[in-house]
N, C-alpha and C positions, 0 to 999 in steps of 0.2 A: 504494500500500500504506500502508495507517492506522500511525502511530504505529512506524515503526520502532526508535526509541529505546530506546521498552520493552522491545521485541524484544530488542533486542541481547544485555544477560547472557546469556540463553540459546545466544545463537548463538556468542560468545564460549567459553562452559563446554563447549559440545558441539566445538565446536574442539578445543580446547585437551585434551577427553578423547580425541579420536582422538589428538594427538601423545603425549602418555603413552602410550596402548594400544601406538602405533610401540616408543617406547622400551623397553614389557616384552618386547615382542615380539623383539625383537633380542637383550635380554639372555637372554630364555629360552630362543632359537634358537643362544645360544651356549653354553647351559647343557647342553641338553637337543638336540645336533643331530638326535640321528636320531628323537626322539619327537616336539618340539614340530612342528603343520603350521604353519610361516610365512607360507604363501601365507594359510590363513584368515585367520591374525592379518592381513594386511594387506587383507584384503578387509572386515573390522571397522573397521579403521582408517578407510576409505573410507566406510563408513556412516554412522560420527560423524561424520565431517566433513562429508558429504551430509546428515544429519537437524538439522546446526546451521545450513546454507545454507537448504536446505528448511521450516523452521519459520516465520519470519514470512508465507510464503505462502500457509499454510492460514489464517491470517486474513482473506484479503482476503475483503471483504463486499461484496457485488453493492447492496444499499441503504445511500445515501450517508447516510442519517438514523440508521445502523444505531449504536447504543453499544458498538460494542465494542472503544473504549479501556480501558472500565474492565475488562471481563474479562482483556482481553491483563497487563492493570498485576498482575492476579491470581493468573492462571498463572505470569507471571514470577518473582514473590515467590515463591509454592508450590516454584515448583523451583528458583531460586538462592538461599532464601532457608531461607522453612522445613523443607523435606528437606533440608539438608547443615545446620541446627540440630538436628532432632533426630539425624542419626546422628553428631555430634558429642556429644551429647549421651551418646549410649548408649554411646559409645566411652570418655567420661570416666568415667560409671558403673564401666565395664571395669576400668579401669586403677583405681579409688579402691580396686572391691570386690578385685582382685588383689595391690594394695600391700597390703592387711589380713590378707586369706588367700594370700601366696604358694605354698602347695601347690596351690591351682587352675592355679595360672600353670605349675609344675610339669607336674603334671598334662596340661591340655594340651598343654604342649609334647610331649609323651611320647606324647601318640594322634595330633599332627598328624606325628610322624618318623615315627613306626610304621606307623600307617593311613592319614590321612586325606586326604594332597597327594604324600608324596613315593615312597609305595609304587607302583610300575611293571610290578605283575603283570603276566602276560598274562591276556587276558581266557577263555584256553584251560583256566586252572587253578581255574573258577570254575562251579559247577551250573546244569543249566537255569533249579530255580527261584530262585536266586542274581542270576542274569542278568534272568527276570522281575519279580524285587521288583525291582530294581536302576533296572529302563528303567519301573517304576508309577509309583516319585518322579519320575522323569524329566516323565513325561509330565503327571503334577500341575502341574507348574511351569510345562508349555508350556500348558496349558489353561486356566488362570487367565487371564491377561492377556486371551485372546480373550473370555473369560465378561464381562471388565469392560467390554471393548466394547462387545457387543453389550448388556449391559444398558442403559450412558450411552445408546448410540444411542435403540434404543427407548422410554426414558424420556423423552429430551427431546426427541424427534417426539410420542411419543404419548399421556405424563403432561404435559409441560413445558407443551409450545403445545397441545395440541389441546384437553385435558378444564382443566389449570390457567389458560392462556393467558397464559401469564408474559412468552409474544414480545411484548405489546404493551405489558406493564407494564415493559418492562426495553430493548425497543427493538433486539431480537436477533433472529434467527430461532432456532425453536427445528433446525435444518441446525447450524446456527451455533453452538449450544449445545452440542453434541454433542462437534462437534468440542474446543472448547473442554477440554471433560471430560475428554473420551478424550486430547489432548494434554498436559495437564496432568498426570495421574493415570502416565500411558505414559513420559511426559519423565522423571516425579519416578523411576517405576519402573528408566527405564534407571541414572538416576544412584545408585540403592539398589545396582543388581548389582553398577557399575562398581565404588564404593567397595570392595565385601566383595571382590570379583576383585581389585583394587588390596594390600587388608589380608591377600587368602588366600595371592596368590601373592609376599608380600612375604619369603619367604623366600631367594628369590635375591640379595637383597640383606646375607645371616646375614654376620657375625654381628649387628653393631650398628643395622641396619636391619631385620629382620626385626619384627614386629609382627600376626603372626599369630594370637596368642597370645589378644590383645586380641575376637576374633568368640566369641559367646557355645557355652557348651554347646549349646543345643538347635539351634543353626547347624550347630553342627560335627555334631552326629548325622546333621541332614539330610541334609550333604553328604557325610557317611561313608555315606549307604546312596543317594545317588543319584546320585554319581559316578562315569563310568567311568574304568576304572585309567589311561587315555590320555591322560582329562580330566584327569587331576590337575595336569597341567600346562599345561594350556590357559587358557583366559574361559570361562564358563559358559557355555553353549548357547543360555538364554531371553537373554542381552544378544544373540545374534545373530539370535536369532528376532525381535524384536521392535524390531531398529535396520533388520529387513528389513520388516515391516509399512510402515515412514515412507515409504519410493516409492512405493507401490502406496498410500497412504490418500489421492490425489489420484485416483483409477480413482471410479465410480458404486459405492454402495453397497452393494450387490448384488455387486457382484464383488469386490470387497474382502474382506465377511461371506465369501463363497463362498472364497475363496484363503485368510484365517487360518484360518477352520474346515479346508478338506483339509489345509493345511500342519500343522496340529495335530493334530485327531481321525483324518485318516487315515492321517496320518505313525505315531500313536501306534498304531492299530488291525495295522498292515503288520507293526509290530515285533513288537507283544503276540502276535499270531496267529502270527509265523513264529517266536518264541521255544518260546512254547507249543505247536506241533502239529510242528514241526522235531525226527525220528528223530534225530538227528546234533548229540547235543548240543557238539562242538566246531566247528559251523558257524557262521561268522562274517557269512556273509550273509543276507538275508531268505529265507524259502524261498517256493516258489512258492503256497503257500497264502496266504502274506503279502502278495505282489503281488497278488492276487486282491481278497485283503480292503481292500486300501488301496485300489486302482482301482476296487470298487464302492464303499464309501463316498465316494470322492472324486466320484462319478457323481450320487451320490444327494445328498448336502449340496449340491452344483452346483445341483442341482435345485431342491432345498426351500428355499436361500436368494437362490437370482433370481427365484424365481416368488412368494416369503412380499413382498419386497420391490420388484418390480417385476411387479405381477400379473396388465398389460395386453400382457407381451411373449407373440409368438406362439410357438405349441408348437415348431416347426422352427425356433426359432432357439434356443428354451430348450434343446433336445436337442442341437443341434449344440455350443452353447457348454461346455453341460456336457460335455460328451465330449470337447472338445480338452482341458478343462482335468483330466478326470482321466486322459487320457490325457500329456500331458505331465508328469501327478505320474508315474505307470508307470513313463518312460522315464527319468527320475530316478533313481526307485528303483531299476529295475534296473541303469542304470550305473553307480553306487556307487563314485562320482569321490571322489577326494581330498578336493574341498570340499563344507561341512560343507550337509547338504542344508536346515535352515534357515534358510540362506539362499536357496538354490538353487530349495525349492517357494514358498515367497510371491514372488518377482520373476518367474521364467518364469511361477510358473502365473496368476498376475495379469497379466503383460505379452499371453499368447497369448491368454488367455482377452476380456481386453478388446480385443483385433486382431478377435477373433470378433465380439464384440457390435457391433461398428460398422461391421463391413464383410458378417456374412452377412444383417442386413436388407435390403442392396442389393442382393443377390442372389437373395431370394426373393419 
């Protein structure tokens, strides 16, 4: 493995944010026993500490002429370096523009006791389409990151190397590139959430440590309309979605694109549909229109992103693969386990789904 050294701050920083996450986790398990879930928090904790081990080995480069010291030195900067400058940066803004206007500081404090962390509604006391805006932002959030994916990827298979041929001017593959991007952009992103999770939930530490106060207006709105009431004292949902993407970004391409997309689009589709056509608006679970709409989306992206990406596989393995994997999103969904299912569809539906891809060629 090329250049560990570089490596390292990052595998250090991703450490050392799973032992923090331990430490909220406990205090807010003492805060909050019967709301906070402990077990997710510590199944979080395991991710950071698995995407900091994890990381120097999506560099390795199959050609030994390959440069990609210098990118590794790039990414490492980008995320121990300039992400935690600029959110420093906008933190100090916070605090300059709050010492001048102490009525904003006010202020917020006022909507974050009120509304926006510490309030414990039930979700029972809240309208269908309440519940619907509520899970839109939601699901904005969780869509985003796969969008940046799959653009990096296709960009630099097939702007990068193919039409600019930059592989040969730079000495990379444009596989290699890819990665790079998506790790880089995905790393800086986990450490964007962690911070504002760190800053949101630093209330449990009131009075003299609390600094909550400090995340901007249009933050606080976001999270006033896309958090649910349970959330409020939890970690945000995309640090778990997207610390679960890191195991499965070592799977073929194809199956990977194929697992964030259902973890996403049809996680998001399962809820929207079982919100929206669910008679019983204090039903708390998906309804079966929902299971419906998530299992054939998950059927159908299966499809359209191993066949877009790997176009020579046969139809009977295409079918089968796709079908385990939107059938293990189903059984998912319908068991509606304590832990938080972003983490739960990118690992199983990636882990069965690539058991499939390798073993039903043998078979047919």
């Amino acid at each position: 493995m090329a250049c560990n050294y570089i490596l390292l701050p990052v595998v250090l920083l991703f450490i050392g944010n799973g032992i923090l996450h331990l430490f909220y986790s406990f205090r807010l398990k003492r805060m909050f026993s019967e709301n906070h879930n402990l077990l997710n928090s510590l199944l979080i904790v395991v991710l950071w500490i698995n995407g900091g081990i994890m990381y120097p080995y999506f560099y390795v480069e199959n050609d030994p002429s390959s440069n990609i010291r210098f990118f590794q030195g790039i990414s490492t900067l980008t995320i121990c370096g300039f992400m935690p400058f600029i959110i420093l940066i906008i933190l100090l803004y916070q605090l300059f523009k709050l010492k001048k206007e102490p009525e904003i500081k006010k202020r917020r404090k006022t909507m974050i006791e009120i509304k926006v962390f510490k309030e414990l509604a039930k979700n029972d006391n809240i309208s269908k389409d309440a519940k619907l805006r509520i899970n839109i932002y939601r699901k904005i959030l969780h869509v985003i990151p796969v969008v940046i994916i799959l653009f990096c990827w296709v960009f630099s298979i097939k702007i990068w190397q193919d039409v600019l041929n930059q592989n040969e001017a730079w000495g990379i593959s444009g596989e290699m590139f890819g990665r790079f991007l998506i790790l880089t952009i995905g790393y800086s992103a986990l450490l964007l959430f962690a911070i504002l999770d760190y800053i949101r939930l630093s209330f449990i530490f009131k009075p003299r440590g609390e600094i909550s106060w400090l995340i901007p207006d249009p933050v606080l709105n976001f999270l006033d309309k896309s958090i649910k009431s349970n959330e409020k004292i939890e970690f945000l949902s995309p640090t778990a979605l997207i610390l679960s993407f890191i195991p499965i970004f070592f799977l073929p391409f194809e199956i990977f694109a194929s697992t964030v997309l259902i973890a996403t689009i049809s996680d998001g589709l399962a809820s929207l549909i079982g919100i929206k056509f669910e008679k019983n608006v204090m039903y708390q679970k998906k309804s079966k229109i929902g299971h419906v709409a998530g299992f054939s989306s998950a059927f159908v992206i299966a499809l359209l992103m191993i066949k877009i990406f790997n176009p020579l596989i046969e139809c009977i393995n295409l079918f089968i693969v796709s079908l385990i994997g939107a059938l293990i999103f189903l059984l998912i969904d319908i068991a509606d386990m304590k832990i938080d299912d972003n983490i739960l569809n990118p690992l199983f539906c990636g882990l069965f789904m690539w058991i499939a891809y390798i073993f039903i060629p043998l078979l047919f």
